[in-house]
C-alpha positions as CSV (number, residue, x, y, z in Angstrom):
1,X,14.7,69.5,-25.4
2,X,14.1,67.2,-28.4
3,X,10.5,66.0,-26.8
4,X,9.7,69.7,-26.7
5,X,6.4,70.4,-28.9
6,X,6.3,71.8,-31.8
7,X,2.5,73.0,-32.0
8,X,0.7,75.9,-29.3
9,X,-2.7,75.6,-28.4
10,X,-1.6,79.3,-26.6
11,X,1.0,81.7,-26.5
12,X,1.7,84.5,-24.1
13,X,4.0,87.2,-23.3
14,X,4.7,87.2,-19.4
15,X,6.9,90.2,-19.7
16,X,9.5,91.7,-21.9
17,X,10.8,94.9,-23.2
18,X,11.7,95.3,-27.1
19,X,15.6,94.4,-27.6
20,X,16.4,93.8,-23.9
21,X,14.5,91.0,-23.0
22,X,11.1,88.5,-23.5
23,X,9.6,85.9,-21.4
24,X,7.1,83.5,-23.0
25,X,5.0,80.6,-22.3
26,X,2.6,78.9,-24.2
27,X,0.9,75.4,-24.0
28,X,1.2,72.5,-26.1
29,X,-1.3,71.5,-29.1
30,X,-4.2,69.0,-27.0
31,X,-1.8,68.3,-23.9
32,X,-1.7,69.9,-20.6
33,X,2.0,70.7,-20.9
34,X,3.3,74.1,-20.9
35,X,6.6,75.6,-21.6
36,X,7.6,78.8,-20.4
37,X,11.0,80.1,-21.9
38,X,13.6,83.2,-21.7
39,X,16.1,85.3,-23.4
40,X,18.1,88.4,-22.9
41,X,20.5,89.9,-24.7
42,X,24.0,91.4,-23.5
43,X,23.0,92.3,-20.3
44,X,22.4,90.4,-17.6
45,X,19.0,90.2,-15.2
46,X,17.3,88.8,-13.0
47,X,13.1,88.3,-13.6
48,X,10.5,86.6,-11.7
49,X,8.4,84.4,-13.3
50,X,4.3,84.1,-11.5
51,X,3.0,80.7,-12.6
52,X,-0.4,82.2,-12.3
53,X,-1.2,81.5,-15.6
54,X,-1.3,77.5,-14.5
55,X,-4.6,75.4,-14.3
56,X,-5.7,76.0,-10.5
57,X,-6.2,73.1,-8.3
58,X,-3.5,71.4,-10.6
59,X,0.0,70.6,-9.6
60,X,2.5,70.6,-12.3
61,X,6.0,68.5,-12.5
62,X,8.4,71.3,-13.9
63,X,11.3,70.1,-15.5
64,X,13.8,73.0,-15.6
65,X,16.6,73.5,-18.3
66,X,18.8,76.4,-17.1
67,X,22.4,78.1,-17.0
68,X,24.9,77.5,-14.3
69,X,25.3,80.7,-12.0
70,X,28.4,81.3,-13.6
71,X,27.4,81.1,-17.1
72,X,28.2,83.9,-19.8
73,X,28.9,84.1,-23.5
74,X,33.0,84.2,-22.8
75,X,33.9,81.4,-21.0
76,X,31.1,79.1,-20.3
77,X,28.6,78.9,-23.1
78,X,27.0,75.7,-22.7
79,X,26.9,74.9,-19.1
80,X,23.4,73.9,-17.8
81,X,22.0,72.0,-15.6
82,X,18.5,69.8,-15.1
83,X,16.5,70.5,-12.4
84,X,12.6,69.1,-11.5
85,X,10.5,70.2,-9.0
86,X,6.4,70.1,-8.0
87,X,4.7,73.4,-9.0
88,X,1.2,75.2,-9.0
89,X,-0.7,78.1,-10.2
90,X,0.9,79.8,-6.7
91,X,4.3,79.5,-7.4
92,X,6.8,82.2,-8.2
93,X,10.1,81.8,-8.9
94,X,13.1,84.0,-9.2
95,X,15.8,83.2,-12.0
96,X,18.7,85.0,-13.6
97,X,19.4,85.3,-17.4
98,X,23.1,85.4,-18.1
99,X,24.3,88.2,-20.5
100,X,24.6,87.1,-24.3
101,X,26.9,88.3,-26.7
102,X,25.1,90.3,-28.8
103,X,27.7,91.2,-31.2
104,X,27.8,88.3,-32.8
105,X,23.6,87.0,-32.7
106,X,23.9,84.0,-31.0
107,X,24.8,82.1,-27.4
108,X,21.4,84.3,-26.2
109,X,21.0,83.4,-22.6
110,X,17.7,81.2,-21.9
111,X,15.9,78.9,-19.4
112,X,13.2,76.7,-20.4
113,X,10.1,74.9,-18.2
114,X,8.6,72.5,-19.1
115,X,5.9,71.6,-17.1
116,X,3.6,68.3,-17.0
């Protein structure tokens, strides 16, 4: 994730609910790259995400940085995998958020997109 940008043209909420969970995307400063990115906290979920908010007519590369299914703040902090795949404005996908531990404010699950 060290190419990711720094600077938003926009930002949006897709959906979230206040200490539980947030999903957000937002495009990068003059490029047509987006980056859609989420985070729960202790408990574990599963959300869909509706790429609606995509260019239509357009199909996007998506570059996907995600947990492993068996992923959690215990035993398997960093384990991830890199995924890519051809998206468009139609697409909706289905991902899970591994619980975070809470307790101690950090290891949050999250997935990022990033989509070209």
């Amino acid at each position: 994730m060290k190419d990711a940008a720094v600077d938003w043209d926009d930002s949006y909420i897709l959906e979230a609910e206040p200490s539980d969970f947030i999903m957000i995307v937002r495009k990068a400063k003059n490029k047509n790259e987006w980056y859609v990115v989420g985070i729960t906290n202790e408990n574990e979920r599963t959300v869909m995400i509706n790429f609606n908010f995509l260019p239509k007519g357009k199909k996007f590369e998506e570059t996907i940085y995600e947990e492993e299914k068996k992923t959690d703040w215990k035993t398997r902090i960093i384990d991830y995998k890199i995924n890519k795949k051809t998206i468009t404005s139609n697409t909706v996908l289905k991902k899970k958020l591994a619980q975070s531990n809470q307790s101690r404010k950090k290891n949050q699950s999250t997935w990022h997109y990033q989509l070209q």
